[in-house]
Structure formats: C-alpha cells, structure tokens
N, C-alpha and C positions, 0 to 999 in steps of 0.2 A: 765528465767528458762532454763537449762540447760539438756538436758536431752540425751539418746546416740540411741533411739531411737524414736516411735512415744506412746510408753508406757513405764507407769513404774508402774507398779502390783507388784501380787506376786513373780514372775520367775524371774525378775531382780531384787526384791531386794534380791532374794536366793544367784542370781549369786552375787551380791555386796557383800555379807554377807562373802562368800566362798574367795573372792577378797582383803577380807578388812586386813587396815594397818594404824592402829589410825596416825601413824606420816605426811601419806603422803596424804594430805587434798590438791585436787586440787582446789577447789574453795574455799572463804573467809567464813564459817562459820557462821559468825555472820552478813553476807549480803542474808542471808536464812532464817531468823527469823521473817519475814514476818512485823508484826507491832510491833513486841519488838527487830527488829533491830537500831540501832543508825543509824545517818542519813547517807547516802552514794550516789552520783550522782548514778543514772540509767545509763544499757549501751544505747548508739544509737539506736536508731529507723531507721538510714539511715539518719535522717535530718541534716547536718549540724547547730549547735547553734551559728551561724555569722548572723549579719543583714542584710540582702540582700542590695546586690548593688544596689543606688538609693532610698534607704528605709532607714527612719528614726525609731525609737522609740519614742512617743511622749507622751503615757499614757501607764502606768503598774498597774498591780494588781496583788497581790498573797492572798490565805488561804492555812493556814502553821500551821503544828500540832505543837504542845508545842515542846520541848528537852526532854531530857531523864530522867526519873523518877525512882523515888522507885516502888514497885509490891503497887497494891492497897491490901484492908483488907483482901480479898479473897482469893488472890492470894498469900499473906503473910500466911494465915493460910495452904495455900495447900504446903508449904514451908517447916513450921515446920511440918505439917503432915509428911511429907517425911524424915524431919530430924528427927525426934522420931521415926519411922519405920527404920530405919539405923540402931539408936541408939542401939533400944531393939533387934536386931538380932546380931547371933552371925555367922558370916562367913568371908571367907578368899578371896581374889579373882584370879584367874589362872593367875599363872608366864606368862601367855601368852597373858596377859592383863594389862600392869604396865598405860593404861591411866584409869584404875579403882581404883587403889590405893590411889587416893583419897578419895574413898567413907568412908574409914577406919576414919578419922580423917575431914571430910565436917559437916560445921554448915554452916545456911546462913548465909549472908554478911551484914547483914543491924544489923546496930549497937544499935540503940535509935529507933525501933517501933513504939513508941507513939509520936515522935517527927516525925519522917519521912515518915510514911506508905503517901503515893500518892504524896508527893513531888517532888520537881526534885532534883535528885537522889547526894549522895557525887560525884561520878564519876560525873553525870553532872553537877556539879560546875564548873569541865572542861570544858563542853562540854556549860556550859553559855559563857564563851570564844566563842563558836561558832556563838554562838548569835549575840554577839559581829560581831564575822568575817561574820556573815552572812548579817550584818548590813552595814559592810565596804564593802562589794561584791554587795552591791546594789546599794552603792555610786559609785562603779566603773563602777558599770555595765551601770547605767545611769546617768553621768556625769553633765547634763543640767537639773537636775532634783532638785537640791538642791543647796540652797547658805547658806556659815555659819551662824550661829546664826540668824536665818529667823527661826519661826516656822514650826512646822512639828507635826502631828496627825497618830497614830497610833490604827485600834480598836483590841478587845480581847472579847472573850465568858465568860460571867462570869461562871465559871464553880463550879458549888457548893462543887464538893469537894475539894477544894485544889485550890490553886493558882497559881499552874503552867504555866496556860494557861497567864494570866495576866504578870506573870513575864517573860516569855518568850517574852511578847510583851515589856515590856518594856526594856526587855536588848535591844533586836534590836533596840530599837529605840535610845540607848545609844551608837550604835555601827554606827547607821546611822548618827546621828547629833553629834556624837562627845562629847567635855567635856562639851559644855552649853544643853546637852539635858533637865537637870533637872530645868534648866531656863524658856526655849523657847518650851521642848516638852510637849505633853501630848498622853496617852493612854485612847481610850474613850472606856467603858468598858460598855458591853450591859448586860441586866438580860433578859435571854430568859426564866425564871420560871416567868415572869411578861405576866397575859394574854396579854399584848397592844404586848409584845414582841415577842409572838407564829412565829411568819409570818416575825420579822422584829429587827433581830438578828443574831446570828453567831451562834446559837445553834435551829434551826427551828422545830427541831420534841422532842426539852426536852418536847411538851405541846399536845404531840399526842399520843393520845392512842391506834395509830395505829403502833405503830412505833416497830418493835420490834428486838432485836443484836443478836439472833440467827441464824443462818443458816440449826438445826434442822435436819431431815433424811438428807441431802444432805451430812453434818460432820460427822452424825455415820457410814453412809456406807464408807465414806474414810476412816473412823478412823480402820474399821473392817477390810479394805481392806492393809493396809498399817501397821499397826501398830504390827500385833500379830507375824510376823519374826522380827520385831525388838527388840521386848518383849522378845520372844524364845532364839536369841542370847545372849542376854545382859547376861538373866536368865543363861544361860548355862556356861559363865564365873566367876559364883559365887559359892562357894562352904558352904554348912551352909545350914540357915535356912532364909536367906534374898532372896524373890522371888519379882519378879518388877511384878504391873498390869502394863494393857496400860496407865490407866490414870496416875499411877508412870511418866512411858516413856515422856508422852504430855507433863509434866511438866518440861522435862530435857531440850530440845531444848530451853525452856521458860526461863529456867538460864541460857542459855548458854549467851541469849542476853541480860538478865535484869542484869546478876552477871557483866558484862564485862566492861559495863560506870562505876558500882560501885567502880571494884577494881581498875581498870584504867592499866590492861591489862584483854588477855584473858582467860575468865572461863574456870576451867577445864570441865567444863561439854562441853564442843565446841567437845572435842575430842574425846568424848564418841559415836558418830555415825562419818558411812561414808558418803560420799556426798550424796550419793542416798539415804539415811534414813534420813539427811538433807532437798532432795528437796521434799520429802514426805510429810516431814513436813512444808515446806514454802507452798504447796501445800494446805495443811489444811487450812491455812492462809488466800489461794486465794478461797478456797471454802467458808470458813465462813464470810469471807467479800464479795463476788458475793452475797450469796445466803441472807446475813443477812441484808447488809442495801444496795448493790449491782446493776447491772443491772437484776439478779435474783431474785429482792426481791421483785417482782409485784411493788408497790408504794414508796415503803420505800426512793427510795433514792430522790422523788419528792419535798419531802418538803425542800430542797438544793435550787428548782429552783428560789425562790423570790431572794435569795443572789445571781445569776446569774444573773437574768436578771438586777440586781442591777447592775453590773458588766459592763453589754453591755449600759444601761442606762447612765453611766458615760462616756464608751466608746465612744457613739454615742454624748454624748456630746462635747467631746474635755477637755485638758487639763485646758483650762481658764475659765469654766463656772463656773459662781457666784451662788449660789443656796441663795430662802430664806426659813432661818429654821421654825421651829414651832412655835417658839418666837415671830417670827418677823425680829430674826438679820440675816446679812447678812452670808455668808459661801461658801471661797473658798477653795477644797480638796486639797490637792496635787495632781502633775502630780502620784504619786506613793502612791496606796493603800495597805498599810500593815496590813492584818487581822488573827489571831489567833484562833485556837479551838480545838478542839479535835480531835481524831483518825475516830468517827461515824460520824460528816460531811464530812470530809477529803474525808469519802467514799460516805457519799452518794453525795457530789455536783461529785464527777469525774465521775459518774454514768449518768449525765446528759452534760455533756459539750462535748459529740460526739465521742470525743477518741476512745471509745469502743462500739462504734453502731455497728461495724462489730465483735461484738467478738461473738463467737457459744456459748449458756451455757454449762459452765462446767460439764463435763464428773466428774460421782463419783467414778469410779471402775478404773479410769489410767488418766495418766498427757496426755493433749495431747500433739504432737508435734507444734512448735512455739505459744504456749501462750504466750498471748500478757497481760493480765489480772493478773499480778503477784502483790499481796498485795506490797511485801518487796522494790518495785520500785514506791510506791507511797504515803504510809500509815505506813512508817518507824519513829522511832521520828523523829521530824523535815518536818515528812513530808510535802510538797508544791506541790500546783497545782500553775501555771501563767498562765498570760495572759498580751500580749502585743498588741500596738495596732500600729501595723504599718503605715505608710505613705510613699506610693509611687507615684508621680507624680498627688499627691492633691487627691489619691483614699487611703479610709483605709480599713486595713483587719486586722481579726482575727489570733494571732499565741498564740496557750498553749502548756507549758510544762508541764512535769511531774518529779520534782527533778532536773530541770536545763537539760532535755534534752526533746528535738521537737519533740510533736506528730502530725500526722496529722489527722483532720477529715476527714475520708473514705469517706464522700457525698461531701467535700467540701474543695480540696486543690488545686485549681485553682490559687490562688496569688502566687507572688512569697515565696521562700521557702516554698512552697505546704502551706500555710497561707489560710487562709479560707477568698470572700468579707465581711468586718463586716457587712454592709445591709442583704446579703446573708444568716450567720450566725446567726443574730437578729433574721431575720424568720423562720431559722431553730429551736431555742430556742422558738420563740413564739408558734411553734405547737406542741411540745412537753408539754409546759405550757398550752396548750387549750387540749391536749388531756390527760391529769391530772387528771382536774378540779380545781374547788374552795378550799381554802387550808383548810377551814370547811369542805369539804369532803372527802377532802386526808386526815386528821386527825381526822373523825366526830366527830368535834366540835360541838356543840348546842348552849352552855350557857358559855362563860369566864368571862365575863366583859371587854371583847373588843369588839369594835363595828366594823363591817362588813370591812370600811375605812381602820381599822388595819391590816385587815385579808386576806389583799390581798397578789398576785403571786409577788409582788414586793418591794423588802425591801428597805428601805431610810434612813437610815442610815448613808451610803454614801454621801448622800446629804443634811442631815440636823444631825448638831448638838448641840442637843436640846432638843432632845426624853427625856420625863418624864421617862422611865424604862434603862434610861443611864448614867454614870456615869462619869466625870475623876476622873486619878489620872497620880502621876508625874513618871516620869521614872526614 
C-alpha cells in the first residue's frame, strides 16, 4: 500500500480529487485490485529471495489460487446491471473528462455467458501460458527437484463450480514436467463437499457452517467512508440523467481488473479513478478479506490449519520419506508440493502461517501507515503462499513467501535469512492448532458421516494417495 501519509479518509481523497489527472497514474492500476488483480510478484519486505549462504532447499510446498477467470454469475449480473443503466440514460460526459468517453459506447467483455461465466477467463488463456511459466520457474528454481520423464503429482481443490481450480493445476504441471507430463503426470483432485473430506482437503471450511466471506460492518463503514467523494466526482462529470450509486463505483475498480486479462490489455475503467480512490479500494480488499475469512475473522481462518500442519508434517519428514497409503500401497511425494484452490483458503491458511501475527486489526475509517496486510500482494489470481525448507549445516528451518517474495515470522526469524527453526515453528503452529480446537468445533460439526479419525487438525493427503473422496485425472 502506498499511501503519502499515515491516512487516507475523506480530506485526501478531496485533495486527490482537486489533483486528479486520468493520464498520469503513478502506480500500476490493476496491481490495486486486490483479489481481481492478475498475478504480479509483491514488493520486498527487506528479505532478500537468494538461499542463504550454506543453505540448501531441499523440500517446497506451495497453495496457489487458480489464474484468471471470467466474473462468476453474480458478478456477471451486476455487469449487465450497469450496462442497462448506461444504456437507458441519456447523458454526455465533460470535455474535461475524455477517460469517461467510454462510457458512451461500453458493453461487457465476455462474449458466450453461458459458456464462460466462472471459467478462466479468454485473456487467461494467456495467462495459462503463465501457468506454464510458472511451472518452468519452479524447475528453475529447484533444479535437484526433478528428473525427466520420472513421475510427478500435483493436487487441486475440487471446486464445484468450475474447473479452473483443476486446470490450473494441471497446466502447471505441463509446464513443470515438460511434453511427457500427460504420460508420467497426474493431478490428485480432492472433493472437500465429501464429509471424509471436511478436515482433509484443500477446501477445509466448504463443510462448515461456521465459515462465513463476509467482512460485514467492518466493509460498510469503509465503503461509507471512502466511497461517496468518489461517487460525487465521477457524478459531477456527467451531464444527463446518468447518476452512479456507490455500489455503481464498487463495481468499476472490479472491471478494471476482471476486464484486463479478458481483453488482453488495459480496461478503460483503470483510468477512471486516481491512485488514491485506487488504494481506497485495494483497501476494501484488505478489509473484506481481514475481517472475512482473515486474522479478523475470530475462527474463520482456523480450518486452513489441518493443510498446514500437513505441510510441516512433510517438512519434518524430509524429502525421501515413503508413506503407506490407505490401501495399503506404498507413496513417495515429491521433493515439491504443488497444490491449488481458491481465493478463501488462499486467505484463510495465510491467516495462520505467522506472517501477520504482528499485524494491528485494521482500522475502518483510514488506511494505516505501512500495512503490511494488503489483499493484492497475496490473494491476486495466481495467488501463492510457499514454503521452503531450508538446510543449514544438518539444522532445518522454516522460510514462506508471499508471491515469491520473503516474509518473516515476527516471533521467529532467528535462521538465517530471518527463516524460522522448523522444530521452533512446528510448535508455534501446534498452539495455535490447540488453541482452535477440534475441527467439530471450529465448524460445529455433530453428524457427517465422517468419523472422528477424519476429522482431525491434520490433513493427509500429502501422504497418502488413496483417499476414497480423491481423484486423478491427467494433465
């Protein structure tokens, strides 16, 4: 977040308003869009991302949100809402406003509706290329990790609506194993709508009735706070009978970053605010995901912690350990854990992994100065949390990113490149997982048709597969 003080209210966005000059956009737009931005590395944290001298990488893991989509049904309908209110008004817009002269002649972008609603997206067809390269960036990145045509397993959240989640796992894994992926790879694809799966999936709170994506008073008071000078202006450069609500507005930053992978450059609606009515709105971002499935969210982002500590479990294993599955047969993971899901893990597992133990709850009525807690740098498409497992002189330690760049845990950056001891870390993650509870309670669960064994803080996954509520399929 970028901001020029230690607020940004009403008075500076007056003064931006007074300041504003559509052409000259100091910051990237559509790196503001909080979870409907396309993916983009995060800036520094101070950490250098080199592997400390003496220090190996020996085991990796990431969860990493889909790529970039079409708008779901919703959000499609608040689309055409907006374009039929354009439509049926009759106004001109002020010479002194030509990045509005679009609005004269704007229909959305999505062409086939009924084919495409929650898809990834025409633009992201490009942006499956990414996939691809993000698949080659992982070969590079860990070199001793993989031999040709040697199997390789990737998993993915079955996500009921749409397939993105799924096929984003498997471009990667087309991008990481190269042209025999469809030979040698598979993508092991979990159903968290399966009670056995509640606890033991990549989708942990689809089966919790506790679970909820709102953020509630915390979003209407920023919205009230931030929104109605951005309202006022917009309004005041049109001349007619076309007036914007706020919720008009909400929706404009929302194309700027959903329209932009589609057309395969930048929407005009980017240009339509200044940076500061920009980070207003990444702002919103960062509140409705704090408060919604967040460190703000009382429990919410709890049920993450089984696929974590799943994580450290493998970790503390080491690279070579044989697991036996449920079957009976044998199962070695790879050195590199590649898993897929949606935007609401994405947030609640970062909610739990330390990053942000030192964050203050967000303030509603102004941005603070240096937040650290910005949606758009973690929960972007593509978004990725990692996790590496260092080895220095026969000790291993904890190091996660956030988008390929180094955070450190505030209680525990004692390794080198401020890396957290894994033992250290494990015990930090276990009390956190003891002061939870039982994931029947975090969810008040009673009655699934999972038994108790299922339903535990630690998901296996990772270590067995074989799970009756899991699937392949080829890449």
């Amino acid at each position: 977040m970028v901001a020029a003080s230690s607020l940004l209210a009403l008075p500076l966005l007056a003064t931006a308003v007074a300041a504003y000059n559509a052409s000259q956009h100091q910051l990237n737009p559509v790196q503001l869009i909080g979870a409907n931005s396309p993916w983009f590395s995060g800036p520094s944290q101070g950490i250098p991302y080199v592997v400390p001298e003496g220090c190996t990488v020996d085991t990796a893991a990431f969860v990493s949100r889909h790529a970039s989509r079409y708008p779901d049904l919703a959000a499609w309908q608040q689309w055409t809402n907006l374009s039929a209110k354009i439509d049926a008004a009759t106004f001109t817009v002020s010479e002194s406003a030509p990045e509005l002269k679009f609005l004269e002649t704007w229909k959305p972008v999505v062409r086939t509706p009924s084919q495409d609603i929650s898809a990834i997206n025409v633009g992201g067809y490009k942006e499956l290329q990414v996939q691809y390269d993000m698949g080659v960036t992982y070969r590079y990145r860990y070199p001793d990790f993989y031999t040709d045509n040697s199997p390789f397993i990737a998993w993915a959240n079955q996500y009921p609506a749409a397939p993105r989640v799924i096929d984003s796992a498997r471009l990667f894994t087309r991008g990481y194993m190269g042209p025999n992926a469809t030979r040698s790879g598979e993508v092991y694809v979990l159903n968290s709508t399966d009670p056995r799966g509640y606890a033991n999936s990549l989708g942990t709170g689809d089966g919790c009735s506790t679970i909820h994506g709102g953020s509630g008073v915390e979003s209407t008071t920023w919205d009230n706070t931030y929104l109605p000078p951005i309202t006022a202006r917009i309004n005041s450069l049109l001349k007619g009978n076309l007036t914007f609500t706020n919720t008009d507005i909400t929706n404009m930053p929302y194309l700027c970053g959903m329209e932009t992978p589609i057309l395969g450059y930048q929407s005009p609606w980017c240009a339509v605010f200044t940076d500061d009515e920009l980070e207003g709105y990444e702002y919103a971002q960062d509140i409705k995901y704090y408060y919604g499935g967040g460190p703000g969210s009382y429990k919410n982002g709890t049920v993450m912690l089984p696929v974590l500590n799943s994580v450290i479990q493998r970790f503390q294993d080491g690279p070579n350990k044989t697991y036996t599955s449920s079957d009976g047969s044998k199962f070695q993971p790879p050195p590199l854990s590649a898993m897929f899901t949606n935007d609401g893990q994405i947030n609640q597992l970062v909610s739990q992994i330390g990053v942000f133990d030192d964050q203050a709850p967000l303030p509603t009525t102004y941005i603070p100065a240096g937040n650290k807690y910005v949606a758009s740098h973690f929960v972007p498409m593509r978004g990725t949390i990692g996790f590496e497992r260092l080895t220095c002189s026969a000790k291993h330690y904890m190091r996660i990113t956030l988008n390929d760049v180094v955070y450190a845990v505030p209680s525990c950056k004692s390794g080198p490149g401020q890396s957290c001891p894994l033992d250290t870390y494990a015990a930090l993650i276990a009390n956190k997982t003891a002061a939870a509870g039982t994931f029947p309670q975090i969810c008040n669960i009673s009655s699934t048709g999972a038994t108790q064994a299922e339903l535990t803080m630690k998901s296996t996954f990772l270590q067995d597969d074989a799970l009756p509520w899991g699937y392949f399929v080829s890449p």
